[in-house]
SEKOL-808715 format. One line per field, with one value per residue (C-alpha): residue number from 0; x negated, y, z. Coordinates in steps of 0.001 Angstrom, whole numbers, plus 500000, padded with zeros to 6 digits. Layout:
// residues N
vexti	NUM | ...
px	X | ...
py	Y | ...
pz	Z | ...
This chain:
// residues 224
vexti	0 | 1 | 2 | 3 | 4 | 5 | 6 | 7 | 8 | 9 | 10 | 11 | 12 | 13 | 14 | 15 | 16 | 17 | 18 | 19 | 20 | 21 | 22 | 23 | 24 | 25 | 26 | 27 | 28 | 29 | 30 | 31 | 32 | 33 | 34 | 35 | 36 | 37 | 38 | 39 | 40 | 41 | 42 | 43 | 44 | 45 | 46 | 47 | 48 | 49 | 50 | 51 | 52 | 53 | 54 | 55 | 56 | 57 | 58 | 59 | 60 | 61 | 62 | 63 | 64 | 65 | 66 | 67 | 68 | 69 | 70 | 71 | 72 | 73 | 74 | 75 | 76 | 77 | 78 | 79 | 80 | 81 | 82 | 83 | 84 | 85 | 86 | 87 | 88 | 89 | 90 | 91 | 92 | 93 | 94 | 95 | 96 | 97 | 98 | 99 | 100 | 101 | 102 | 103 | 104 | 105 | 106 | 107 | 108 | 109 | 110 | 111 | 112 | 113 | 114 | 115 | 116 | 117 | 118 | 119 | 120 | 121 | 122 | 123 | 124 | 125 | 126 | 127 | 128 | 129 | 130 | 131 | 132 | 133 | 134 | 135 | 136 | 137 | 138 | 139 | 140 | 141 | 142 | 143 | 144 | 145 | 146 | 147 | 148 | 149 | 150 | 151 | 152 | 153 | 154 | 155 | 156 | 157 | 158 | 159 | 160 | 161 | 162 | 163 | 164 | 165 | 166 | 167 | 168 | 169 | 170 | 171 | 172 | 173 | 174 | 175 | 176 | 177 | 178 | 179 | 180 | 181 | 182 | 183 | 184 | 185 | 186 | 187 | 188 | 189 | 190 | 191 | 192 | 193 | 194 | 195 | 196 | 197 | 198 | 199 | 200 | 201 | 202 | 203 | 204 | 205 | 206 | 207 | 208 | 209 | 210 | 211 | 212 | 213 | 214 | 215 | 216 | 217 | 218 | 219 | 220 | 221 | 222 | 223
px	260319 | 261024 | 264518 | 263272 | 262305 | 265037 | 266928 | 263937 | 263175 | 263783 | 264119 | 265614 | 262428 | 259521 | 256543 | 255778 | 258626 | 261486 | 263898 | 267976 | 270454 | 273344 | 271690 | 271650 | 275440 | 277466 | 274560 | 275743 | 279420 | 279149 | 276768 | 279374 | 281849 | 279002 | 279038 | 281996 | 282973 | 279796 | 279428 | 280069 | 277847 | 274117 | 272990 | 273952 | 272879 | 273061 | 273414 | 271637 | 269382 | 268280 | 265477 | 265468 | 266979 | 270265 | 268273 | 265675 | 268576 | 270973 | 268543 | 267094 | 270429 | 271566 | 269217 | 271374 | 271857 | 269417 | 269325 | 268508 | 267641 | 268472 | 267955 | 266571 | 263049 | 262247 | 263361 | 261420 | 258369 | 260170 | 262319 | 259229 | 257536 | 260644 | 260243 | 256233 | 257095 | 259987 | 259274 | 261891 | 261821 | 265076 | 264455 | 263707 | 261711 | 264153 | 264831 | 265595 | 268727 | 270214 | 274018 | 273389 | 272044 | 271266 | 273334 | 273642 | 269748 | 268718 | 265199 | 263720 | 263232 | 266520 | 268659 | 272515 | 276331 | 276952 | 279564 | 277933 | 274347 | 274064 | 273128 | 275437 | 278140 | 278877 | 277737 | 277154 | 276761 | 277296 | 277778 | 277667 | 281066 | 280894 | 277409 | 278121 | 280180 | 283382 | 282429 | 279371 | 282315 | 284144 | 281573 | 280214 | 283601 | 283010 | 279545 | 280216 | 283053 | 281615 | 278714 | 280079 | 281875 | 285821 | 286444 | 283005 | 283355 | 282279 | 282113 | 281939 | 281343 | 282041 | 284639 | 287334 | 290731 | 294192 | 297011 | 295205 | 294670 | 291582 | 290718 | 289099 | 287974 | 284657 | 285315 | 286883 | 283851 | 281341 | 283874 | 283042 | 279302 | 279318 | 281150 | 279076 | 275982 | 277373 | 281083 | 281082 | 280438 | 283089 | 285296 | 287445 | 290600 | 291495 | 295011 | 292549 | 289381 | 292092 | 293819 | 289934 | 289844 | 292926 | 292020 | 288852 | 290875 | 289305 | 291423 | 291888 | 291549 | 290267 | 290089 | 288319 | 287964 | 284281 | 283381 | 282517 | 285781 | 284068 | 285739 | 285139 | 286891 | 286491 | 287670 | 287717 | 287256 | 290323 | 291492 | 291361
py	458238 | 454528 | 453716 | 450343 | 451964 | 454357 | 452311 | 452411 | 456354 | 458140 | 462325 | 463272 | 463518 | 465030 | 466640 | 469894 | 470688 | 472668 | 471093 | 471865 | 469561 | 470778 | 469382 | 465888 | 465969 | 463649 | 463755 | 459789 | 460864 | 463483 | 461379 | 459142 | 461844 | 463179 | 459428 | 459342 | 462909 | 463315 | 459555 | 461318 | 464646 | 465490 | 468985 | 469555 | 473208 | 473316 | 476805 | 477217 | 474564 | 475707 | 473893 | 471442 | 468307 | 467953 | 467554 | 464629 | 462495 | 463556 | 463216 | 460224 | 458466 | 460029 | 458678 | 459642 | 463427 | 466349 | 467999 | 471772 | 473441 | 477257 | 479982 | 483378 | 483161 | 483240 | 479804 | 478265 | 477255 | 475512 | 473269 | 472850 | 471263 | 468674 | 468057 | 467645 | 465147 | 463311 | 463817 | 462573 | 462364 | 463991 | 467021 | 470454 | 472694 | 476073 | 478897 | 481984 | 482986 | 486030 | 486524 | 490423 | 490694 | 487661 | 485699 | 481966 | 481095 | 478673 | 477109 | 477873 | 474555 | 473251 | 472280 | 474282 | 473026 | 474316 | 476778 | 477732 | 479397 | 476719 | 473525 | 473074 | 470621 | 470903 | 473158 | 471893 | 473671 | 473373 | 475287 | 478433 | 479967 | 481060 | 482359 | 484753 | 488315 | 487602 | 489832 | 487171 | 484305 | 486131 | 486882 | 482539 | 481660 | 484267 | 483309 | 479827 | 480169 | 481671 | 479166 | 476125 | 474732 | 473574 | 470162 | 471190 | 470621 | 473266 | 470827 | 472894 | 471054 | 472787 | 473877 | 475190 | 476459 | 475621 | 478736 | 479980 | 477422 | 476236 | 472425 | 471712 | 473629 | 472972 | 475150 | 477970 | 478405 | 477893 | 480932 | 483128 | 482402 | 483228 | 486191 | 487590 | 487256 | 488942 | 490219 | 489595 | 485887 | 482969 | 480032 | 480601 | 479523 | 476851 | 479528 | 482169 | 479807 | 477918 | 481199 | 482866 | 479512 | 479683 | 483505 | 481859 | 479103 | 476844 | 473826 | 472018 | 468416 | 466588 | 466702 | 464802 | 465130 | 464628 | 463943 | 466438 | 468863 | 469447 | 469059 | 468630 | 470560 | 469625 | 472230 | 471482 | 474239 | 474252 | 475669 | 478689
pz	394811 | 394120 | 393582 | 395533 | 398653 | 399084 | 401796 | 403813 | 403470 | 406362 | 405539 | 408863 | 410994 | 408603 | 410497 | 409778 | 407780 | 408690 | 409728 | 409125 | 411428 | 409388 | 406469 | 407993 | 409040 | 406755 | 403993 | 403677 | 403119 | 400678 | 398790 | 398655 | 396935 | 394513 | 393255 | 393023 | 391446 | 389190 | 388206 | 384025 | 384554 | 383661 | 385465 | 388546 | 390170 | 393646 | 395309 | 398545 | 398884 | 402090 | 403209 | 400395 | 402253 | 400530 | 397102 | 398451 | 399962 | 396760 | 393478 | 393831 | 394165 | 391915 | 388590 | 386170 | 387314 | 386436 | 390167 | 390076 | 393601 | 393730 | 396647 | 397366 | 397179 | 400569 | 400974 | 397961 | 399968 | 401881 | 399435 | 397782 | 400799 | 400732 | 397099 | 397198 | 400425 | 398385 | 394590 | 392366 | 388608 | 388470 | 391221 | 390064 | 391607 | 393103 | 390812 | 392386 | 393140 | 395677 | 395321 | 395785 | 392263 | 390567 | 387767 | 387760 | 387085 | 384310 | 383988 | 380693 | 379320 | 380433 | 377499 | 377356 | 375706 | 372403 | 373764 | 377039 | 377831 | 380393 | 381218 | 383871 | 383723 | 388235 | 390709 | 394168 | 397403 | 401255 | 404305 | 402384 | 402068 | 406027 | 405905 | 403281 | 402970 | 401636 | 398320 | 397690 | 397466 | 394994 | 392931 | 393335 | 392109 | 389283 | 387962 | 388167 | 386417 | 383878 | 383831 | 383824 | 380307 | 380236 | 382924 | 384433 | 388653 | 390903 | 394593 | 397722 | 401514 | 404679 | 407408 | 406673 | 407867 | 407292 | 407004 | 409810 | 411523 | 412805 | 412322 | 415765 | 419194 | 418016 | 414369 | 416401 | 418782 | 415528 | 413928 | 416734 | 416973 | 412836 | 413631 | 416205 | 414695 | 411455 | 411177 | 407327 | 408214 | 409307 | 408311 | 405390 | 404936 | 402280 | 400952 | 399730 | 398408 | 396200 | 395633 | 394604 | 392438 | 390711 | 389452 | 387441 | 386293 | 388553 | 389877 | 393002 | 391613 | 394924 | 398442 | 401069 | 404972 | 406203 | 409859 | 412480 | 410464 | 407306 | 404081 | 400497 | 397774 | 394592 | 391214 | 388016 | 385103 | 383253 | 379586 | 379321
């Protein structure tokens, strides 16, 4: 994709691809916090690229970042449909990646630190924490902490709650609808995600309220 052109690109109404509204929610905003936060990275892995929107808007405004897509294979045909629709120099095609059995997945020609087997230096992903079983967060939190090397950022975007407390009417009724459609779903709370964080030596460094009630939270790998 021209760098040139990218104010005129318009993602959010593609024929014949699938199509994810939560994708399109404050992709503008959080781009704005990825500058921001990863303005001194390289390799970014991003953990659920779902259909593969996130990475068209993200990568190409994002030159100086390597942009690695990851899901369970089931969705790769479909982030690949984004990427051959919006190529990018920097985008990488999806490796495979299912939380049930998979470790943090490297491509084989990517290039690693000297005292990590991996290239990544931050790990992106959004609206993930509530679609996932509880066990499945813990063990994120684990493998990324074990993937990414010391002051590495591990950036996660969603809703969230606060002591208990939801942050709108409109997160409590999205709670229930998660929670109906699968009990092991739902919002977590910010207490026991910075809590989870802390155990892998993970640290809340920033935090940022997004429209509609999302959030950013931003942790930074710290010596160990």
């Amino acid at each position: 994709m021209n760098q040139q052109n990218l104010g005129n690109t318009d993602i959010s109404h593609s024929a014949h691809l699938p199509f994810s509204q939560a994708c399109e929610n404050n992709k503008q905003p959080i781009l704005e916090v990825l500058q921001h936060q990863l303005s001194a990275h390289h390799y970014v892995l991003e953990v659920g690229s779902g259909t593969g929107q996130h990475s068209v808007y993200f990568a190409p405004r994002l030159p100086h970042l390597q942009w690695q897509t990851s899901d369970v294979v089931d969705n790769h045909g479909v982030i690949q449909g984004w990427h051959d629709k919006y190529p990018a120099p920097n985008l990488h095609a999806p490796l495979a990646f299912d939380l049930t059995r998979d470790g943090i997945p490297i491509a084989v020609s990517a290039p690693s630190y000297p005292d990590k087997n991996s290239p990544y230096d931050a790990v992106f992903t959004a609206n993930t924490l509530h679609i996932i079983a509880w066990p499945l967060v813990e063990r994120l939190f684990e493998l990324v902490w074990d993937a990414l090397p010391t002051h590495g950022k591990f950036i996660v975007y969603g809703p969230f709650n606060d002591n208990g407390q939801y942050s709108s009417d409109s997160n409590q009724r999205f709670d229930r609808h998660l929670r109906q459609r699968d009990p092991n779903s739902g919002i977590r709370d910010k207490v026991d995600i910075m809590h989870l964080a802390k155990q892998h030596h993970l640290i809340l460094v920033n935090r940022y309220s997004m429209p509609a009630n999302n959030e950013i939270l931003v942790f930074e790998k710290s010596d160990i």
